[in-house]
N, C-alpha and C positions, 0 to 999 in steps of 0.2 A: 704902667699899662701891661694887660696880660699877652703875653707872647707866646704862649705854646700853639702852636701848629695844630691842625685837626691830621693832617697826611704824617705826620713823625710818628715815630713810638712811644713817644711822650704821649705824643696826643691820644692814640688807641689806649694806651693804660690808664689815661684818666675817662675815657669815654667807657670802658670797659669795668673799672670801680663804683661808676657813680650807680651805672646799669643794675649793678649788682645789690648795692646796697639798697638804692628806690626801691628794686624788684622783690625782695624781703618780705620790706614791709604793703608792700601793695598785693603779692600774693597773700599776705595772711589776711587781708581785708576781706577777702573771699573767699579761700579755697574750705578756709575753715567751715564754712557753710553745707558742703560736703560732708565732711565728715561728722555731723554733729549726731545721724541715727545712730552710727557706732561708737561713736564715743558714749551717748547716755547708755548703751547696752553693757560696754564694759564696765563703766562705774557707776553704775545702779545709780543714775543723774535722771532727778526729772526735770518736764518741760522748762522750769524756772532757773536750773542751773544748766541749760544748755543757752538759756536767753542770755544771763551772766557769763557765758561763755565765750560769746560774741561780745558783746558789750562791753564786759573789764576792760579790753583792747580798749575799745570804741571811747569811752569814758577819757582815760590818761591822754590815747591819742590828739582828740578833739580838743582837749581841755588845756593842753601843752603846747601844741604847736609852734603859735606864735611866738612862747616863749622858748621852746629849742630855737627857734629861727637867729631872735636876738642873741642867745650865747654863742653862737656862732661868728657873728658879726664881732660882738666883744674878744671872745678868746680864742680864736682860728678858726675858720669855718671845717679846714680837714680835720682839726684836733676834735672838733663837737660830732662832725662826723662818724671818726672812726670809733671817737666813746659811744656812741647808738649803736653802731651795727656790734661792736664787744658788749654792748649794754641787752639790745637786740636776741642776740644769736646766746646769752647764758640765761635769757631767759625763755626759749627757746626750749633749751637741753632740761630748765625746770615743767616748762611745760611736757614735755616726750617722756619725763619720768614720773611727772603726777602720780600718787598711786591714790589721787581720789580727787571729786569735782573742786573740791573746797581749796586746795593746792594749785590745782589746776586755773582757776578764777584768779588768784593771787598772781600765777604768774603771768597771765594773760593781761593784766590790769601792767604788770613789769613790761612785759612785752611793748604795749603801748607807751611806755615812757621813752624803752631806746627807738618805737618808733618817730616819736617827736622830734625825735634828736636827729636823725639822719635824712627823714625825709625832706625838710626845705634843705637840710644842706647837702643832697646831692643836686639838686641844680642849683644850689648859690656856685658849688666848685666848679661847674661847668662854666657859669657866666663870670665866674672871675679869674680863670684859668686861661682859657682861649683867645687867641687875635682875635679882635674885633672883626675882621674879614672872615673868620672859619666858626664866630660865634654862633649866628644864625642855623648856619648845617650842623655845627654840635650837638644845639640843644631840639633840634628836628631829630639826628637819630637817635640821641636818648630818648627823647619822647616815643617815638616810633619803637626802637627795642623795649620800652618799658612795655608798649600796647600789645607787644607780642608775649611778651611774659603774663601780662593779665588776660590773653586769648588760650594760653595755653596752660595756662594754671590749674583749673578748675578737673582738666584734663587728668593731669598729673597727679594734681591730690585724689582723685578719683580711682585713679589707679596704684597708688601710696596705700589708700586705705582698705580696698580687694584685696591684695597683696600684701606686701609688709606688715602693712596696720596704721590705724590714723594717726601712733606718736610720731612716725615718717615725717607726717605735715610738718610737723615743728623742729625733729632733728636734724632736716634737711639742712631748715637755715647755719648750721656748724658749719658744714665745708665751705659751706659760701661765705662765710665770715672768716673764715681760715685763707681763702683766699684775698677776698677784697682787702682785708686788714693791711695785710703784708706791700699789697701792690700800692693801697692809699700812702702812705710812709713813703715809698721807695721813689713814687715817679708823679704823687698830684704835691702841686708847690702850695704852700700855706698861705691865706689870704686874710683878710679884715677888714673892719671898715674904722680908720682912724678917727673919724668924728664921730664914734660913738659914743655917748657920754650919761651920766645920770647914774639911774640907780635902775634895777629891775625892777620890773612888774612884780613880782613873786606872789605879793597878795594878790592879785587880780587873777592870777595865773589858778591860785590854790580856791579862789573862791568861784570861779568860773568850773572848776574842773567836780568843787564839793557840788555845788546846786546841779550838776549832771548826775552826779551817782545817786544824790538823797532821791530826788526824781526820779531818777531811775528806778530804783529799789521799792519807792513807793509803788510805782506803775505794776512792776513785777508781781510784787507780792500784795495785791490791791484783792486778788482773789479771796484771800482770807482774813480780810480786814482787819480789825484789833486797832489797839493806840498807837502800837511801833510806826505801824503805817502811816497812819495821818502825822502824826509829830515826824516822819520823813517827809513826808508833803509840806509841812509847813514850813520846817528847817530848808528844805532846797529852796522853796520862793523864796523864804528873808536870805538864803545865800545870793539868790540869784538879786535881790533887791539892793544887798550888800556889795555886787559886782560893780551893778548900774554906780550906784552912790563912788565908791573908791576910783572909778573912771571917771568920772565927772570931774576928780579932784584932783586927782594924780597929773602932777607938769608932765607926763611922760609915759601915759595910759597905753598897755597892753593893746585896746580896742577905744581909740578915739572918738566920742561918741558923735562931734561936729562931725564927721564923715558920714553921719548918717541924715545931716541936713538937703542932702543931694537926695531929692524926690527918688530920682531912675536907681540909685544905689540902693535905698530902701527897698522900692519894691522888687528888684532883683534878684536881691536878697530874702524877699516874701516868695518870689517863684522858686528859688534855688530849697528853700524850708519846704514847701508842698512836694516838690519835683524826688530829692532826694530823701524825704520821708517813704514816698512810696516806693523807690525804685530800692530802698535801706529793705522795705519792709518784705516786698516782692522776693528778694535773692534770698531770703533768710525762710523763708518758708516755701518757696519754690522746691530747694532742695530737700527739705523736705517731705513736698506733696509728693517730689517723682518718687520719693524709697519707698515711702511707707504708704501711699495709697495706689498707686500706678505699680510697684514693684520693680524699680530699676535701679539696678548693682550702683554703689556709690562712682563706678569708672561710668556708665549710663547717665548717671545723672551730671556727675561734671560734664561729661561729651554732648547731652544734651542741649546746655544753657549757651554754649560755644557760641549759636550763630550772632545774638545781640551784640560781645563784643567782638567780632570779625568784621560786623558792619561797620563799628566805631571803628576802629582799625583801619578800614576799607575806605570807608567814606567820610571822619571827621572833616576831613581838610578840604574838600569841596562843599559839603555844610558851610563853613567858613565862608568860603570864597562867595557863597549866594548869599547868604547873608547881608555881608560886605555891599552886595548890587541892591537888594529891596528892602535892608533894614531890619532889627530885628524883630520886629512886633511878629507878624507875620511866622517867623519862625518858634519863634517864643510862645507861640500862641497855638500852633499845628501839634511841633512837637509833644507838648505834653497829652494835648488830646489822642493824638498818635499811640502814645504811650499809656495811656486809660484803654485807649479799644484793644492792646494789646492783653492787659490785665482781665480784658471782658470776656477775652476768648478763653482765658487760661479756666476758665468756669467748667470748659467743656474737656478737662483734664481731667479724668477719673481710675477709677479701677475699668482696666483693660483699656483705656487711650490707645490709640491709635499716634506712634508719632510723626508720622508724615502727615497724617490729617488731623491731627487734634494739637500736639505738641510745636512742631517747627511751625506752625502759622502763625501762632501768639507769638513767639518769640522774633521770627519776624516781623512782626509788624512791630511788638515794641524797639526792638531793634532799630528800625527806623525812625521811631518818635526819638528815639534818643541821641539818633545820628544831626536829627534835625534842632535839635535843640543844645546840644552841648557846648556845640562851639561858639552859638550865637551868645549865648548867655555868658560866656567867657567874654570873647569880646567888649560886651556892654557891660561888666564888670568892672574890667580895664579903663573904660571910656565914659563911667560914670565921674569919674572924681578927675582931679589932676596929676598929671604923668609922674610928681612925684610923689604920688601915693597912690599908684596902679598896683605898687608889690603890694602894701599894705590892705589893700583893697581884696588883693586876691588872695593872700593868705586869710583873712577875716571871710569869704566867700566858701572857701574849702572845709572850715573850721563848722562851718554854720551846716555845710553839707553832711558831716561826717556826726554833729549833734543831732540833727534830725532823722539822721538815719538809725542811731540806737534808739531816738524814742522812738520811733516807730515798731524797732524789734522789743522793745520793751511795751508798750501799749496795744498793740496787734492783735496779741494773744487774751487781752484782757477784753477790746471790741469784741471781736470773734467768738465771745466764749470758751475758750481752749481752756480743760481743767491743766492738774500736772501730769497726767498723764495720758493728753491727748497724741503725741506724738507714738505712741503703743496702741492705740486704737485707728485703725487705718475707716472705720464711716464717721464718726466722731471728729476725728481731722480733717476728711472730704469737706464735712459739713462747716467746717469753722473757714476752714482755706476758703472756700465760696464770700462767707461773709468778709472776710479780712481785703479777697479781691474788690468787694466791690468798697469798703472803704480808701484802700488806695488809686482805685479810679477816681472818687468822688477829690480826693487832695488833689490828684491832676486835673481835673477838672476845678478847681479854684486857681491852682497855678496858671490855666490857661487864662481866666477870666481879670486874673491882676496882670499880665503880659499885658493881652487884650486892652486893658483899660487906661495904663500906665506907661508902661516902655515904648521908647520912643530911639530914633537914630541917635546914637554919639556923635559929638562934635568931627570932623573930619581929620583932625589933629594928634586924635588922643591914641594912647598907645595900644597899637594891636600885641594881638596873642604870638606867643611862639612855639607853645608846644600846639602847632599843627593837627597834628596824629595823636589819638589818646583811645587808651582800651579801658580805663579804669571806670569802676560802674558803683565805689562808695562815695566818689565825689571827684567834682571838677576838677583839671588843671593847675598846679602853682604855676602863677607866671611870674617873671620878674624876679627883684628880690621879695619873697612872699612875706618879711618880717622886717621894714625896715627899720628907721631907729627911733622909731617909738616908743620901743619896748625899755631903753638904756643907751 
């Protein structure tokens, strides 16, 4: 049983570790967003490779998760840990030395592999670390400090790339890995899970991850068509068909497909596809619109987007609690429309916006569609399947959040019309950024319409959420163990 104390000094240096390593990879999910006018100005990157810029991450991340979760379990959860954040934090120092996009994309694509690695296992070490009496508050203030790191990110890197310069964004994570390293070693005790058995996923892992990038790439580069394109198009469906089939067969499937015989699970997972498509597609050209059509300093534009996740911050955890009293249809259903009227105003974001009347309203309000929605959809996540495959469930939840959200930064631009060099044309981007808004409206508004139709109360038994508090805006919560031992 785990014994470490949350009140000891044990207990702060493991609470203090995990902090650090989550917060890594969960600022690069975003902050990057930021920086992306300056980064294409310095290496003469167009539109296409600053979309790949985001994405590389997004691709490995998405595409791995589950299986960083499982090696964890297998071969020490601190050991798989600390190889992320040293896996993490050198790719990193390749990204901050890039001397051009094409470098840059390769290590961004690395980045997301040591993010795999770390992210489910800093809350596995929290949940296998702590007395069962200090577990609960453990994994409430990592969540909560994590919320506060993804509030103040955007800030940061905003003011990294006015200042320093955007390779900041990325060198940052060095001392942070120079520290977490040392302390993970020193004072969090090694954990596993002895009935772990089999074999890995690995196929499912590597084909799950190819049919995101061939996808991807096709979408991106869909503007200038040719054969490469479509035989990418075709290659990622037979990877993706290739996925299905090896799951179906495998004793010990990555993503088990019976888990998707639970009606409420499915469609859940149909709201979480529309919900974080848009809210992917929203932060990635948000930051965007404010530099290059509105005119506001990359520190402007991260300080601007603040107020969204402050609310989650502020308010997830009574979302929750209502939830909890009327069910989630209801929320599930508000929020995303919530979150469309947000995107409707954001119309009225132009050259010379106004941001007291034009910018903080949109963002308020979606702010609150998301306040209204996060938690409930966590919840019923959890409460779709059975308690022992709540982790599984919510690791496959997150994964699904964090694919939708690059295609959408990879398709966006292609709806919209955006040539490659729409992000240097400040009416040209106006005009696309309009179109692209009202496409991600119209996905929340499907999202709302499958809630609406489908989701219904979990059984009163099944397991709730714990990370309470959450700031993070590329995708929901891991609860639980987020990989259990399906994977191996």
């Amino acid at each position: 049983m785990p014994d470490v104390r949350l009140a000891s000094p044990q207990g702060k240096w493991v609470l203090l570790t995990t902090v650090l390593g989550s917060s890594m990879a969960m600022l690069d999910s975003t902050v990057v967003n930021v920086a992306l006018p300056r980064i294409g100005r310095d290496l003469d990157a167009n539109l296409s490779a600053l979309q790949w810029t985001v994405n590389a991450y997004m691709v490995t991340l998405a595409g791995l998760i589950l299986l960083g979760g499982a090696l964890g379990d297998r071969f020490g959860r601190r050991k798989v840990f600390v190889v992320g954040v040293v896996w993490f934090a050198v790719a990193s120092l390749l990204c901050g030395i890039a001397p051009n996009a094409g470098v840059l994309i390769a290590a961004r694509a690395l980045q997301g592999v040591g993010g795999a690695l770390l992210t489910p296992g800093s809350l596995a070490l929290i949940q296998a670390s702590f007395h069962p009496d200090d577990r609960g508050r453990a994994v409430g203030l990592w969540s909560g400090f994590g919320g506060i790191g993804a509030a103040v990110g955007p800030f940061v890197g905003g003011w990294l790339v006015d200042g320093p310069g955007w390779r900041w964004v990325f060198l940052l994570n060095v001392p942070v890995a120079l520290v977490c390293v040392p302390v993970a070693l020193r004072h969090v005790p090694e954990s596993g899970d002895q009935q772990a058995h089999g074999r890995f996923d690995v196929l499912g892992a590597v084909l799950g991850a190819l049919a995101l990038a061939l996808v991807t790439y096709a979408l991106i580069e869909a503007g200038g068509g040719g054969v490469v394109v479509a035989v990418s198009a075709l290659a990622g469906l037979a990877a993706a068909v290739a996925f299905v089939l090896v799951e179906r067969h495998r004793p010990d499937p990555m993503m088990p497909p019976d888990i998707f015989a639970s009606r409420q699970f499915t469609a859940v997972n149909l709201v979480t596809l529309c919900v974080y498509a848009a809210l992917g597609g929203f932060f990635f050209l948000a930051a965007l619109q404010l530099q290059v059509v509105v005119g506001y300093s990359a520190l402007a534009a991260g300080t601007a987007l603040l107020p969204t996740t402050v609310l989650m911050l502020l308010l997830s955890a009574r979302s929750g609690e209502l939830a909890d009293r009327i069910g989630p249809r209801i929320p599930l259903t508000v929020g995303p429309l919530l979150c469309a009227a947000g995107m409707l105003l954001m119309l009225r974001v132009g050259p010379g916006a106004s941001y007291a009347a034009d910018v903080l309203p949109a963002l308020l309000v979606l702010g609150l569609g998301m306040v209204t929605l996060v938690a409930p959809l966590t919840a019923t996540v959890l409460g779709s399947v059975s308690v022992e495959r709540a982790g599984l469930a919510s690791g496959i939840n997150n994964a699904a959040a964090r694919a939708a959200g690059l295609m959408a930064v990879a398709a966006l631009p292609l709806l919209a019309g955006m040539g490659e060099e729409a992000y240097r044309e400040p009416a040209a981007f106006d005009t696309a950024f309009d179109k692209a808004m009202g496409w991600c409206a119209g996905a929340l508004v499907v999202g709302a319409a499958i809630a609406a139709a489908v989701v219904r109360r979990p059984p009163p038994d099944c397991k709730r959420p714990e990370c309470l508090r959450h700031g993070g805006v590329t995708a929901p919560p891991l609860e639980g163990e987020p990989v259990r031992k399906r994977l191996g």
